[in-house]
FIROTOR-320648 format. One record per residue (C-alpha): residue in three letters; x, y, z. Coordinates in steps of 0.5 Angstrom, whole numbers. Layout:
BEGIN
- resn  X  Y  Z
- ALA  X  Y  Z
...
END
This chain:
BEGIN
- resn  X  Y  Z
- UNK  7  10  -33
- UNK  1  7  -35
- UNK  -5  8  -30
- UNK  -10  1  -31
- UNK  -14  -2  -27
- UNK  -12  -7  -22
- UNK  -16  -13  -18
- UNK  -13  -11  -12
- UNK  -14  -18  -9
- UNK  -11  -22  -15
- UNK  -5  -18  -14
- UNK  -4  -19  -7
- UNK  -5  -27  -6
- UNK  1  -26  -12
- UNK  6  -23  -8
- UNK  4  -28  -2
- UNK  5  -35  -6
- UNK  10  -32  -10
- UNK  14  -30  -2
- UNK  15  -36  2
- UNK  17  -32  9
- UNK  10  -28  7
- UNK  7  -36  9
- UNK  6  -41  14
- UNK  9  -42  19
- UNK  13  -36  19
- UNK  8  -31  18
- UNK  0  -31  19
- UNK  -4  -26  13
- UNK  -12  -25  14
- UNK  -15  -22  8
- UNK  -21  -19  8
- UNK  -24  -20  2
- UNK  -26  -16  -2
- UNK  -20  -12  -3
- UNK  -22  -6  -8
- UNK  -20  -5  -15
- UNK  -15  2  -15
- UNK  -13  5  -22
- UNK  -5  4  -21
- UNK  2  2  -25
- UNK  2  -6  -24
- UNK  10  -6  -23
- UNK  10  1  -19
- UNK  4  -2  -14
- UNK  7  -10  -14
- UNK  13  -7  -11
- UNK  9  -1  -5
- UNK  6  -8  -3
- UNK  13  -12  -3
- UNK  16  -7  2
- UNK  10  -6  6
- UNK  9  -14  6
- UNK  17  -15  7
- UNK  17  -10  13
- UNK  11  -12  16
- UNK  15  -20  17
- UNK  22  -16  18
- UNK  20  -11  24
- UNK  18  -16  30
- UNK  20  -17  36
- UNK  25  -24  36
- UNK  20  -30  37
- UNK  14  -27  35
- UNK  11  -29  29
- UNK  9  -24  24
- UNK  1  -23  24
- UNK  -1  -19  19
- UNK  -9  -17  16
- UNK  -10  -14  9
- UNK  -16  -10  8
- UNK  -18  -3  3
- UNK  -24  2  5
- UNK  -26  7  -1
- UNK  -25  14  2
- UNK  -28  19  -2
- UNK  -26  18  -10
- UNK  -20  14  -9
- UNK  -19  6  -4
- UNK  -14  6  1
- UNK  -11  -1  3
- UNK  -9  -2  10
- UNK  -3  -7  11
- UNK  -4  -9  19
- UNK  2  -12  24
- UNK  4  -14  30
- UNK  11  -11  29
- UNK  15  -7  34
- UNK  11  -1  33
- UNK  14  7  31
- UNK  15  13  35
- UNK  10  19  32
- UNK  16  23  32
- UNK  19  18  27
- UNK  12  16  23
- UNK  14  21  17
- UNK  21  20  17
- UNK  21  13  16
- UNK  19  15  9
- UNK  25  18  7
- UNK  31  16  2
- UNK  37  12  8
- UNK  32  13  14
- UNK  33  8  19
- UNK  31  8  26
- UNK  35  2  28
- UNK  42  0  27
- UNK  44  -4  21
- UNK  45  -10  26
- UNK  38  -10  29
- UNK  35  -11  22
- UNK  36  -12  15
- UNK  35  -7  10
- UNK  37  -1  6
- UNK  33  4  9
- UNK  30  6  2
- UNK  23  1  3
- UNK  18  6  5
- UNK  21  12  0
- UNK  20  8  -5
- UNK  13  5  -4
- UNK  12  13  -2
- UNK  14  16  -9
- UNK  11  10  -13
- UNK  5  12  -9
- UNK  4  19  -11
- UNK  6  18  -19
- UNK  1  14  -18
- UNK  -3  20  -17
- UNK  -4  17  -9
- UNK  -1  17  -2
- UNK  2  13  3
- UNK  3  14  10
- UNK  2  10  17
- UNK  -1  9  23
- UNK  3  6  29
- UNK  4  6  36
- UNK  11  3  39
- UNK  10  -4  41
- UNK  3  -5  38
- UNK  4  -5  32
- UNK  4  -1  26
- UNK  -2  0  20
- UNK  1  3  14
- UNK  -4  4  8
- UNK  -3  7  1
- UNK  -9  11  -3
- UNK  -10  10  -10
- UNK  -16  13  -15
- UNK  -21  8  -16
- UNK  -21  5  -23
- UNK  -29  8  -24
- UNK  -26  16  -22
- UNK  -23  17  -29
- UNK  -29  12  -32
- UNK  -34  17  -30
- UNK  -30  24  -31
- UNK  -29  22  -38
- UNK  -36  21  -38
- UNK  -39  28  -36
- UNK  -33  31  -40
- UNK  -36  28  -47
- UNK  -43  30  -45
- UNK  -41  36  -43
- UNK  -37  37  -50
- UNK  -43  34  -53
- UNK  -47  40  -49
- UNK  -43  45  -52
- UNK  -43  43  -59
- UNK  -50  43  -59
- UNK  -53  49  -63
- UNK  -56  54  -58
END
């Protein structure tokens, strides 16, 4: 997997015209530009951003439009993109589980899906060298964020390690 910079919110605009239930007037999106650039795999984070998005219109309670902000925070070396909702909210008992392979908290009646969305966007993550997780309280809503390198990080890592090659060569 190749790790490349990513315009984060060139990448995010596209999913959303790309996906008619991520538009009005099935879902309000409010993106808080700007949203950082991250160091990622562009197949790997299109599809962590798919999921979380898909999730975010699918798990709200019958007859509420779907509310959903977007926004990203540096924290420390790396960015953090939170995706935010109105949607029906996650136990903290369950807030982990839901990142395992066929975890489901509802029956397969009650919402569609596989059970897979939310290991995936937390697999991808990691061999991103990052992390996913989420905040959420039931019936308010849940913010789920990944975290990823900044582009800049491998930049400036590469930087003091060739003055410091560079140092070492240097006859003492």
């Amino acid at each position: 997997m190749e790790l490349t910079e990513v315009n984060l919110e060139k990448l995010v605009r596209e999913i959303i015209e790309q996906c008619p239930e991520l538009q009005p007037p099935h879902a309000v999106i409010a993106i808080q530009s700007p949203l950082l650039p991250v160091l990622a795999d562009d197949a790997s984070l299109t599809q962590c951003i798919s999921n979380l998005l898909g999730n975010a219109v699918k798990f709200v309670p019958r007859g509420v439009q779907p509310q959903i902000t977007i926004y990203s925070e540096p924290v420390g070396e790396n960015v953090r993109l939170w995706i935010q909702d109105n949607g029906i909210g996650i136990e903290a008992g369950q807030q982990q589980k839901i990142f395992q392979m066929f975890h489901r908290l509802h029956g397969e009646g009650a919402y569609a899906g596989t059970g897979i969305g939310l290991a995936i966007v937390r697999k991808a993550a990691e061999r991103m060298g990052g992390e996913a997780g989420v905040e959420s309280t039931p019936g308010k809503g849940s913010r789920f964020w990944v975290q990823l390198p900044r582009p800049n990080r491998v930049r400036e890592r590469s930087a003091d390690f060739a003055v410091q090659c560079r140092k070492d060569l240097q006859p003492s």
